[in-house]
DRENRO-476586 format. One line per field, with one value per residue (C-alpha): x, y, z; residue number from 0. Coordinates in Angstrom, 2 decimals. Layout:
<sites>
east = X; ...
north = Y; ...
up = Z; ...
nr = NUM; ...
</sites>
This chain:
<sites>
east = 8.82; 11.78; 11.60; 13.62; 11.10; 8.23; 9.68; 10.20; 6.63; 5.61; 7.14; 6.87; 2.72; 2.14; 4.02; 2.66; 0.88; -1.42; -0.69; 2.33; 4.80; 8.46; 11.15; 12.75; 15.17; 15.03; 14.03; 16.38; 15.91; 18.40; 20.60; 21.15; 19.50; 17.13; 17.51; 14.72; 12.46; 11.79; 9.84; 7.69; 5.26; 2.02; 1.75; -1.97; -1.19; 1.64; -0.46; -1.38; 1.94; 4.61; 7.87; 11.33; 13.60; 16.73; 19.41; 22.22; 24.55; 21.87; 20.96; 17.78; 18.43; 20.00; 16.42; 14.95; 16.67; 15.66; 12.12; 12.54; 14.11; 11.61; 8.35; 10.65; 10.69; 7.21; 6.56; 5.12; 6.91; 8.76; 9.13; 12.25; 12.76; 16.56; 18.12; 21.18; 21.84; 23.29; 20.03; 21.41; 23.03; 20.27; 21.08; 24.12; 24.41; 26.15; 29.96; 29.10; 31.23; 32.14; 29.80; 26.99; 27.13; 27.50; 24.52; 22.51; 23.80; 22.56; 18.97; 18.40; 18.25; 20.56; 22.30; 21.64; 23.13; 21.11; 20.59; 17.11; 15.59; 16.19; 15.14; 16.56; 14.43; 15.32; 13.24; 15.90; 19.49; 21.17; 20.79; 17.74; 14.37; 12.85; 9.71; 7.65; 3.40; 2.14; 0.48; -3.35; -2.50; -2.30; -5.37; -5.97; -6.81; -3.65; -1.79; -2.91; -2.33; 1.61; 1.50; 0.29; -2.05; -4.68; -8.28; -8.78; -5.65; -7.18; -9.99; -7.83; -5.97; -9.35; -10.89; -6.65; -8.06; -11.62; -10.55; -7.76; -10.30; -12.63; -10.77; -8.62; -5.35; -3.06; -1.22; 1.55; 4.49; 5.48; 6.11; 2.30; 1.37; 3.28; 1.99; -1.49; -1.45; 0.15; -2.32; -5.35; -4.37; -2.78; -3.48; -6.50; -7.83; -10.78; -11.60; -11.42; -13.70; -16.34; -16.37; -15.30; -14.80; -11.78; -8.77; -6.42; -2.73; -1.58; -2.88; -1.48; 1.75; 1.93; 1.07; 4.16; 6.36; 5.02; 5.29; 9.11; 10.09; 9.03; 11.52; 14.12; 13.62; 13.57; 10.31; 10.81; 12.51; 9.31; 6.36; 5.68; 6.02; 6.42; 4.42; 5.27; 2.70; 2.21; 1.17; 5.18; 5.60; 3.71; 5.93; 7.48; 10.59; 10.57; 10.99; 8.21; 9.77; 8.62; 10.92; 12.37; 11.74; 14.80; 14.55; 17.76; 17.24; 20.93; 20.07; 16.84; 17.28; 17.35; 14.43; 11.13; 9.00; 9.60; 9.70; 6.32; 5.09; 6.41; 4.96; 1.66; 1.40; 2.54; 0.32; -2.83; -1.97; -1.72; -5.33; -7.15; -6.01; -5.03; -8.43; -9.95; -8.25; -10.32; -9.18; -7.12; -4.11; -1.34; 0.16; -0.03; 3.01; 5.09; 6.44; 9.28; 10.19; 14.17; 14.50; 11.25; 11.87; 13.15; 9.55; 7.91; 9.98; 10.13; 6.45; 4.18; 0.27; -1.50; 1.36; 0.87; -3.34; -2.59; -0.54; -2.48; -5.56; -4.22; -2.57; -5.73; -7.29; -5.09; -4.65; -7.13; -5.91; -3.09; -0.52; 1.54; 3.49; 6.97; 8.75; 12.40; 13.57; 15.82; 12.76; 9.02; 8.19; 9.43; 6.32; 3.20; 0.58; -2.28; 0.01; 2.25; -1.59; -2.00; 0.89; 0.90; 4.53; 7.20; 10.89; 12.19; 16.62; 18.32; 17.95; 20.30; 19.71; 22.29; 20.33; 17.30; 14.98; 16.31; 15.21; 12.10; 11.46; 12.83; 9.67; 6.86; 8.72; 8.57; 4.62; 3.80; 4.74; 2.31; 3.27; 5.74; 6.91; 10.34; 11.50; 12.12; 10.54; 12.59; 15.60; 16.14; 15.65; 18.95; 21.12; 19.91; 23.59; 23.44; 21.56; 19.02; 15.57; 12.17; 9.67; 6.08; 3.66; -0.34; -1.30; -3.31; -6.22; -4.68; -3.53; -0.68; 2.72; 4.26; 6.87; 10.09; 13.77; 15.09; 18.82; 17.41; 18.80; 21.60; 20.06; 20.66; 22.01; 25.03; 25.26; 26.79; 26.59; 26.90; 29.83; 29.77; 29.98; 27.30; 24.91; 25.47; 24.80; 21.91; 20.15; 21.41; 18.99; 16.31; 12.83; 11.34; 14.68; 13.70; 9.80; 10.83; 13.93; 12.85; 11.59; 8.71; 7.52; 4.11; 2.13; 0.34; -0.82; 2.74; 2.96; -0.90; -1.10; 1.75; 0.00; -2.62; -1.06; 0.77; -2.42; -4.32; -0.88; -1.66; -4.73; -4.76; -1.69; -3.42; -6.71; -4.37; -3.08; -6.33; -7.52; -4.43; -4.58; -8.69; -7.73; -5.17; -7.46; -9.50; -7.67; -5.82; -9.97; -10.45; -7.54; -8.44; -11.65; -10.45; -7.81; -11.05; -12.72; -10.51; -9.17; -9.47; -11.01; -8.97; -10.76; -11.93; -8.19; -7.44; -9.84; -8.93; -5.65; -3.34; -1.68; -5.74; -6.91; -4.19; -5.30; -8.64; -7.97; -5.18; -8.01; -11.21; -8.49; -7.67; -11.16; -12.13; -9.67; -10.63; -14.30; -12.62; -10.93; -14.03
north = 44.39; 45.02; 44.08; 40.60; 39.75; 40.13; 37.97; 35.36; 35.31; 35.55; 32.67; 30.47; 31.61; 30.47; 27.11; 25.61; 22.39; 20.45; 17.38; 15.28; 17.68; 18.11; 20.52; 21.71; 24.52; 28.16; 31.33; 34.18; 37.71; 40.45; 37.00; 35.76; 32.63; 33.24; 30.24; 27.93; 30.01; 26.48; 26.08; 22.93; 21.41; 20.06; 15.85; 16.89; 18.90; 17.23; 15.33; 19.26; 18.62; 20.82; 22.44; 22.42; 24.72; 26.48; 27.27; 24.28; 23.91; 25.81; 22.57; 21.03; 17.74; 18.19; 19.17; 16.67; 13.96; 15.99; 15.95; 11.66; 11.46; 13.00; 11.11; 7.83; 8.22; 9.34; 5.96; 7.54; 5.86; 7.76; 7.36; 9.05; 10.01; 9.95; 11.30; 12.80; 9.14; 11.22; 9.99; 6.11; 7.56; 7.77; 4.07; 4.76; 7.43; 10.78; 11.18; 14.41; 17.40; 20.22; 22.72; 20.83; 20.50; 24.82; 24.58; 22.88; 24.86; 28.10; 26.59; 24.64; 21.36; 18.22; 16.69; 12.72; 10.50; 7.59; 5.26; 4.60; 1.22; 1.95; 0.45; 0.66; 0.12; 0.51; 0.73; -0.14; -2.22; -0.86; -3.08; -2.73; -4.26; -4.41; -2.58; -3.56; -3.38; -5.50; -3.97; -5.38; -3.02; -0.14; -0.45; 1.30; 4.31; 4.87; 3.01; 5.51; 8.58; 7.02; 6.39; 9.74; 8.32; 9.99; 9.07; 6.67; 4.89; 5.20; 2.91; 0.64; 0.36; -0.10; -3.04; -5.00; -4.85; -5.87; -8.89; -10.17; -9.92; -12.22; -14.51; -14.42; -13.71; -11.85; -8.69; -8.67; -7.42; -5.39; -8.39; -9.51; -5.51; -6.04; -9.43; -8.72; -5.62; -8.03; -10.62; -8.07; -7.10; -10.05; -13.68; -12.20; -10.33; -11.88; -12.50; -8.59; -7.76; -10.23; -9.52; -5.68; -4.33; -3.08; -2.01; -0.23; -1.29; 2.29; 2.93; -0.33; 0.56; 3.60; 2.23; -0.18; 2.73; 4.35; 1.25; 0.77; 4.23; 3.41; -0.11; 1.49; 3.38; 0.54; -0.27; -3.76; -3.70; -2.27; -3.94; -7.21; -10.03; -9.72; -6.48; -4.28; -3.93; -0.57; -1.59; -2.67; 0.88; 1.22; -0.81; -0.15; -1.81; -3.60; -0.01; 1.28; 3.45; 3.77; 2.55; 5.55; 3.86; 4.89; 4.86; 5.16; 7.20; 8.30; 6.77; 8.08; 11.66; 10.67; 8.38; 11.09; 8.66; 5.31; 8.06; 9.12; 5.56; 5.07; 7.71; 6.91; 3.78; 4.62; 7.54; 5.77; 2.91; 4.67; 6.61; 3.32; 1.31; 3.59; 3.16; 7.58; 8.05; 11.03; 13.44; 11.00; 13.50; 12.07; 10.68; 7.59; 7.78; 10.66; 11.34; 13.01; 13.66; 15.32; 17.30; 17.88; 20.00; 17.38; 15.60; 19.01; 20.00; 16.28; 15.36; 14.23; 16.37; 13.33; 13.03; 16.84; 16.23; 13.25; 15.01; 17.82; 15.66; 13.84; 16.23; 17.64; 14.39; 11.88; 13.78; 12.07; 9.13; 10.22; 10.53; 13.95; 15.13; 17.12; 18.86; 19.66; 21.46; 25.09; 27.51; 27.44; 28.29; 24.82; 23.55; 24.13; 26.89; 24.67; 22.50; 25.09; 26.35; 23.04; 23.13; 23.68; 22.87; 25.55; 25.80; 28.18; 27.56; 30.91; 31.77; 33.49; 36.58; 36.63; 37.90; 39.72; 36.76; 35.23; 38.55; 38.45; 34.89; 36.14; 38.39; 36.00; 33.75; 35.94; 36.26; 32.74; 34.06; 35.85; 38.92; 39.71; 42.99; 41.18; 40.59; 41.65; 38.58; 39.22; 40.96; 37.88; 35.14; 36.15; 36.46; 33.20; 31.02; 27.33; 25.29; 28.74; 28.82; 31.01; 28.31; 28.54; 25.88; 25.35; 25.04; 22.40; 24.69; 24.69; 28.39; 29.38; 29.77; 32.88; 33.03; 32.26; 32.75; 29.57; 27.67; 24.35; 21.17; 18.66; 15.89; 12.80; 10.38; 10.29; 13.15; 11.03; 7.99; 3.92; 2.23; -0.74; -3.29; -1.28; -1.22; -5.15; -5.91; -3.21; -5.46; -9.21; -8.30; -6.97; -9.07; -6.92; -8.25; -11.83; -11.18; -9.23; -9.72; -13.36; -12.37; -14.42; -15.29; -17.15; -17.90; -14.88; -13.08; -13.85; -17.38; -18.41; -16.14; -17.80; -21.36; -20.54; -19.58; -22.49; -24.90; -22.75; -23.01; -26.95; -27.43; -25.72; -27.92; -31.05; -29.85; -29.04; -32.32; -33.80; -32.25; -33.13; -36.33; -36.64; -34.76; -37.66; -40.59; -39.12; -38.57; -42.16; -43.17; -41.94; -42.95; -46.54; -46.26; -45.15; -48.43; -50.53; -49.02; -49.62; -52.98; -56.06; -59.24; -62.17; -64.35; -61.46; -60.46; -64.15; -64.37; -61.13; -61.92; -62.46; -65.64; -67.03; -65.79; -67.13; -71.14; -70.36; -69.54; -72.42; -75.29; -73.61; -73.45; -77.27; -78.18; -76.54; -78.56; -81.95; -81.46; -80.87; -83.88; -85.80
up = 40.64; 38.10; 34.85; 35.41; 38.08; 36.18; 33.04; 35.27; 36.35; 33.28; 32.04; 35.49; 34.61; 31.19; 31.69; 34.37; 34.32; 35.82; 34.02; 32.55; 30.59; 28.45; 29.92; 26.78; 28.59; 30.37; 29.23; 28.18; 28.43; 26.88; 25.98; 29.30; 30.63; 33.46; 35.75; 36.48; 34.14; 32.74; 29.50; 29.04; 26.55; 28.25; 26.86; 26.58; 23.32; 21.72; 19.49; 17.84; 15.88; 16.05; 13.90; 14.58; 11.98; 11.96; 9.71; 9.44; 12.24; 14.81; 16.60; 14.62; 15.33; 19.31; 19.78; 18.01; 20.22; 23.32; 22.53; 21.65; 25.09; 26.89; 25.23; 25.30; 29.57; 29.52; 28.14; 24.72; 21.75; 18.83; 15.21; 14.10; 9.61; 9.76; 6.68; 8.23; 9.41; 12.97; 15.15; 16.32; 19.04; 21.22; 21.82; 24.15; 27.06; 26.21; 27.84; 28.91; 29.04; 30.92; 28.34; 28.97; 32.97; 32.70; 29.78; 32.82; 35.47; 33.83; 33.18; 36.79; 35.49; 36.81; 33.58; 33.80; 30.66; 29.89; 26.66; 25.82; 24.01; 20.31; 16.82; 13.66; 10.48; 6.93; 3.83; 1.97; 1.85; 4.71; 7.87; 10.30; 10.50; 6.98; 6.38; 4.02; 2.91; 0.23; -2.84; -1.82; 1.95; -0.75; -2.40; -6.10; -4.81; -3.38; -5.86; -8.78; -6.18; -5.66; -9.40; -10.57; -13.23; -15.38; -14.36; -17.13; -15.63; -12.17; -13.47; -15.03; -11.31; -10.07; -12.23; -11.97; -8.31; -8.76; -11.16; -8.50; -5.68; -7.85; -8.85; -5.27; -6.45; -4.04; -5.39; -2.84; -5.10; -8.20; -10.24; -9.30; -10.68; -13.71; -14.11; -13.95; -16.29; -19.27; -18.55; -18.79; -22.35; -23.58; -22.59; -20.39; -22.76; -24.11; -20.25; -18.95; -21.98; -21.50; -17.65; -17.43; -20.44; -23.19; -21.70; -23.45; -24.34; -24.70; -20.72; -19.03; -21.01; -19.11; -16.13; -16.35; -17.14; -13.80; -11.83; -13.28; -12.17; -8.29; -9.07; -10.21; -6.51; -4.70; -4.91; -5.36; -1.76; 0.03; -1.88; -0.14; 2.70; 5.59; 5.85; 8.62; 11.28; 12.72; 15.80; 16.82; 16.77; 20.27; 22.17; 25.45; 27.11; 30.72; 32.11; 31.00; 28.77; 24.75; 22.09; 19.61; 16.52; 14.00; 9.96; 8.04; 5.55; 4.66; 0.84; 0.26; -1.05; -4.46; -4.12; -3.82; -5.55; -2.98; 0.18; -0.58; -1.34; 2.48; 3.72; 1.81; 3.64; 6.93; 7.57; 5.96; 7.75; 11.37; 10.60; 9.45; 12.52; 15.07; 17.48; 18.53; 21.68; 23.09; 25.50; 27.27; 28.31; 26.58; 22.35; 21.57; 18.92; 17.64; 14.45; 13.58; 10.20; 9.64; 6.73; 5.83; 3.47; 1.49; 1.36; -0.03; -2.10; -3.83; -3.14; -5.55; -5.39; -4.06; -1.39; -0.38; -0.25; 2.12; 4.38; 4.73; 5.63; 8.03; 9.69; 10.02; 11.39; 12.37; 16.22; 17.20; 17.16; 19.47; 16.97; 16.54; 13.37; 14.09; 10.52; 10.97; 8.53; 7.68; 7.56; 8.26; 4.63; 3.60; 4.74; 3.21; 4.77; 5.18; 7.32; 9.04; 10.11; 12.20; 14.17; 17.38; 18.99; 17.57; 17.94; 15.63; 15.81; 14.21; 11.01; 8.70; 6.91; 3.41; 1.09; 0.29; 0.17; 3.08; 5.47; 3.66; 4.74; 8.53; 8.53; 7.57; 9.66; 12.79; 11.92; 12.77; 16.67; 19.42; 20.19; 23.21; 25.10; 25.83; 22.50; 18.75; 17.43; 13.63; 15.95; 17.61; 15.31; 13.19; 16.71; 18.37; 19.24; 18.73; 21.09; 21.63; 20.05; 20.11; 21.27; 21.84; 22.24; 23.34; 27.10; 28.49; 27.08; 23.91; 24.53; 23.02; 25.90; 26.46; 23.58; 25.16; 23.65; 25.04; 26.27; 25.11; 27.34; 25.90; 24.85; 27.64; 24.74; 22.39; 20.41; 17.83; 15.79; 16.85; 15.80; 13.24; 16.55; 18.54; 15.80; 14.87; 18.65; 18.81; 15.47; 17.00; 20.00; 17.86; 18.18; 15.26; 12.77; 13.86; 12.96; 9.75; 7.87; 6.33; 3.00; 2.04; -1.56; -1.26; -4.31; -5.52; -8.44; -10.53; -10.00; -10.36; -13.90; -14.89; -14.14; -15.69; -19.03; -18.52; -18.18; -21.00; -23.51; -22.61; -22.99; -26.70; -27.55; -26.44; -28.05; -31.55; -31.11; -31.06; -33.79; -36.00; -34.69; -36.15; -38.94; -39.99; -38.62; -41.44; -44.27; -43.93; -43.67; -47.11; -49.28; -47.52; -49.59; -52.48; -52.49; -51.30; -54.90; -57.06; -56.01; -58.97; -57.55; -57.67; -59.93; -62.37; -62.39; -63.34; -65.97; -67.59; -67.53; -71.09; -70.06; -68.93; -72.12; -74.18; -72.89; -73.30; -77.50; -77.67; -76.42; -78.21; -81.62; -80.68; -80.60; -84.39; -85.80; -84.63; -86.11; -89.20; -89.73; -88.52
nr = 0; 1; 2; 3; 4; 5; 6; 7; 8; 9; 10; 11; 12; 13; 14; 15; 16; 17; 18; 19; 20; 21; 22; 23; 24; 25; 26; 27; 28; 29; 30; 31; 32; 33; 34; 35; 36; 37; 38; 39; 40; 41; 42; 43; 44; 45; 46; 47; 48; 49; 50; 51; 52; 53; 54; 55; 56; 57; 58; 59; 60; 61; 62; 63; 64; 65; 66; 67; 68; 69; 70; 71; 72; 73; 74; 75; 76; 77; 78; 79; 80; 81; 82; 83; 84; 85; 86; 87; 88; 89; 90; 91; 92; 93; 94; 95; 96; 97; 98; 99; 100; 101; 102; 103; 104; 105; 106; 107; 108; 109; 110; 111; 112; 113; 114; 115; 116; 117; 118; 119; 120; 121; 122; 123; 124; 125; 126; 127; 128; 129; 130; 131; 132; 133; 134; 135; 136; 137; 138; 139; 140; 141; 142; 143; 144; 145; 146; 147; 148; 149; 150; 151; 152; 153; 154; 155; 156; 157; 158; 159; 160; 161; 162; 163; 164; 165; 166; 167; 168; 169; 170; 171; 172; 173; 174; 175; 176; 177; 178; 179; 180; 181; 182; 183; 184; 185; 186; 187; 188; 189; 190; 191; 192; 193; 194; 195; 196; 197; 198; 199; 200; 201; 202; 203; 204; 205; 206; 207; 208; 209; 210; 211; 212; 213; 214; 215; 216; 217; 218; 219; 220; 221; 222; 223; 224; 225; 226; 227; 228; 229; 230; 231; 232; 233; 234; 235; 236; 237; 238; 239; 240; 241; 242; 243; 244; 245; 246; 247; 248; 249; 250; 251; 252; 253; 254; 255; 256; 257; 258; 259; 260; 261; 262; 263; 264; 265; 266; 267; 268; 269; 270; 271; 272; 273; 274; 275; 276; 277; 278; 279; 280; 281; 282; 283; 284; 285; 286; 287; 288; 289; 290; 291; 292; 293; 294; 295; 296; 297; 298; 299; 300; 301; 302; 303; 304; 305; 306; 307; 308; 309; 310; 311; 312; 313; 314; 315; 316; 317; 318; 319; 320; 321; 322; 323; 324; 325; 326; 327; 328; 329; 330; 331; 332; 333; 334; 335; 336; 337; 338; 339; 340; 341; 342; 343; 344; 345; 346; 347; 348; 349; 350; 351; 352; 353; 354; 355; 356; 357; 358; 359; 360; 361; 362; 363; 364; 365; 366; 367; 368; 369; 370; 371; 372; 373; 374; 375; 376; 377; 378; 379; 380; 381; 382; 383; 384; 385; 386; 387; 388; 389; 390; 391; 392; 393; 394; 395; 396; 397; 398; 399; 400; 401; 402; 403; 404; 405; 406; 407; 408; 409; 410; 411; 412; 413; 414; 415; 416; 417; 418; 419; 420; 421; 422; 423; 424; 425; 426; 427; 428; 429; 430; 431; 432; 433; 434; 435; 436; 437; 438; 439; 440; 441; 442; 443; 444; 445; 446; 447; 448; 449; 450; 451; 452; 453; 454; 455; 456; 457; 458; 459; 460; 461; 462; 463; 464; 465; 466; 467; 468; 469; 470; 471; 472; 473; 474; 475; 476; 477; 478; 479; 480; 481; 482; 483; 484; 485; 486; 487; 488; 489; 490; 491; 492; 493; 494; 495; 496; 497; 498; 499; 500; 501; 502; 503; 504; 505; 506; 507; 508; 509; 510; 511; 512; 513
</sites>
């Protein structure tokens, strides 16, 4: 058996399956394709995450949309982190072309354009199905991780959300945060000290600052109603096939702070309601996450803590994590550790540093008689990765230099009229795009410093109003004292006194003259 022969059975060995699985391409040897030498990913381990990197331009994101295809048929739904904005394609078949039918040719596969059910969702302005989580989904724990407060502020955080549940008043927005933290240290304040103690000025002050810098982010966009329930991201269309859920990120780069809020929620959302699925041979949900390198580089500690964990746990609910980004150092150890899928696109070697990173890069790989792992990673063309995933035993596959398939979609963007008509038919814009202000924890503080300014006016008024009742009481009484009676003032009088002299002077002179 020549060398060829026993490459292919190599290959044709360590990816067979027993069970449901992805065709991501052939095999190459010596940097020709090796027909029908297919390469597939068991659905039994694609909830062990996976890694998809590459230098720019080496075909990332083609592989990306592959792998959404795929799980979308399978009838396993996708989340897609778009932050190229070059992923709404998948909506509308590809055209073809006469380089991908030879692209297919050369692996053994039939090349079969097809749309797939697609959603668009935004976190921010741009058009798509709003998502949004209200500030009581967060909790204070998470809250103070987003925020990056001290401990001291942390407890603060903790008794805002204590006193609202007490008193039931719903923190659904920023506006309700901010509200709330004013109250505790100004109207309120007599209130929080009897029932929980002093809180400092100088600490809700910097909360506010905190809570302003995720506003100025768009913060006030995501935090709350209608929250977004996770659950809508399981859904499959009449075929049976699972939705690829899209996020447009294209404005979110300079926005770390309200990315990892998002992510925050989503993931901790997922892991608290997401029922264990066991060993039940397929995902439930995968997410994909473009440019991951972004969300490292820009990530807050709490938001690096929380990834790690539940990468670490959150597989068993059925849900997989996928990082594309330019080069597996990007991503942290302790996560690079618990991924299982890898597709390692070409990397290029400039500088020192970068061949450096080309050798701990071709470390992360088993070990293989047919190739020069660090050799082969700089000479890779575009559309050609290293790949090597876990079995249906969780072994790793052979490693396999691979001619990955074209995706099956657009390899391009929707048009203005395709993406209006793509959102008109949307049920998840109808259920979540009327913003909703109930009464919460803004409006009921504010009535109640309203009724409370009231009540001490009418209780002021009162009090001026006794206060005068009394003081016209006592000048009455002085008048009352000092009043002359009416026939004492005529009998003192000059005029009274006058008469009284004239007759008694009359009278002495008649006895006289008698």
């Amino acid at each position: 058996m020549d060398r060829n022969e026993t490459f292919f059975k190599h290959i044709l060995e360590g990816n067979t399956n027993k069970g449901e699985f992805i065709t991501l391409g052939s095999a190459m040897l010596d940097g020709k394709t090796v027909t029908n030498a297919f390469v597939n990913v068991p659905l039994k381990t694609m909830n062990r995450h996976g890694l998809i990197a590459g230098a720019t331009g080496t075909g990332k994101t083609k592989t990306l949309q592959v792998l959404a295809e795929n799980l979308s048929e399978k009838g396993i739904p996708v989340l897609l982190m778009d932050i190229k904005g070059d992923l709404s394609g998948l909506a509308q078949p590809s055209p073809g072309h006469a380089k991908i039918d030879e692209r297919h040719a050369q692996i053994g596969l039939p090349f079969n354009p097809k749309a797939f059910p697609v959603e668009i969702l935004t976190l921010s302005e741009q058009h798509g199905v709003r998502l949004r989580a209200t500030i009581s989904e967060f909790g204070p724990v998470l809250i103070s991780r987003i925020l990056d407060v001290t401990e001291t502020q942390a407890g603060i955080i903790s008794v805002i959300f204590k006193y609202c549940d007490d008193n039931k008043l719903p923190l659904l927005d920023l506006k309700d945060f901010k509200k709330i933290l004013q109250y505790a240290t100004d109207e309120g304040r007599e209130e929080f000290e009897d029932a929980y103690g002093r809180i400092s000025t100088a600490s809700t002050g910097a909360i506010l600052r905190k809570i302003v810098e995720i506003e100025q982010q768009g913060g006030d966009l995501f935090f709350g109603e209608k929250s977004f329930e996770v659950d809508d991201l399981l859904r499959v269309d009449e075929n049976g096939r699972g939705y690829i859920n899209i996020i447009r990120l294209t404005d979110i780069q300079d926005k770390p702070k309200l990315f990892s809020t998002f992510m925050l929620s989503l993931l901790a959302e997922i892991y608290a309601t997401f029922p264990e699925q066991g060993d039940s041979g397929r995902p439930e949900l995968i997410l994909f996450i473009d440019e991951a390198h972004l969300i490292f580089n820009e990530a807050s500690k709490a938001l690096l803590n929380q990834i790690e964990s539940i990468v670490k746990l959150i597989r068993s609910k059925g849900v997989g994590l996928y990082f594309v980004t330019q080069n597996p150092t990007d991503v942290p150890e302790a996560v690079l550790s618990q991924l299982g899928l890898k597709v390692q696109h070409a990397l290029r070697a400039f500088t020192a540093k970068d061949r450096k990173a080309i050798k701990l890069a071709a470390q992360n790989y088993p070990d293989t008689e047919y190739y020069d792992t660090a050799s082969i990673l700089t000479s890779l063309g575009t559309g050609e990765a290293l790949v090597s995933a876990l079995d249906e035993k969780g072994r790793p596959t052979p490693l396999a230099a691979t001619m990955m398939r074209a995706p099956m979609s657009r390899m391009d963007i929707l048009t203005d009229n395709e993406l209006e008509a793509l959102l008109s038919d949307s049920k998840l814009v109808k259920k979540y795009n009327d913003e909703i202000d109930r009464e919460s924890a803004y409006e009921l503080l504010n009535k109640k410093i309203e009724e409370a300014e009231a009540d001490e006016l009418k209780e002021k008024a009162q009090k001026e109003k006794e206060a005068l009742k009394k003081a016209e009481s006592k000048k009455s009484t002085r008048r009352s004292s000092s009043r002359i009676n009416p026939i004492v003032k005529v009998l003192t009088s000059a005029t009274f006194i006058r008469s009284v002299f004239g007759i008694l002077s009359k009278a002495m002179s008649s006895s006289k003259k008698s």
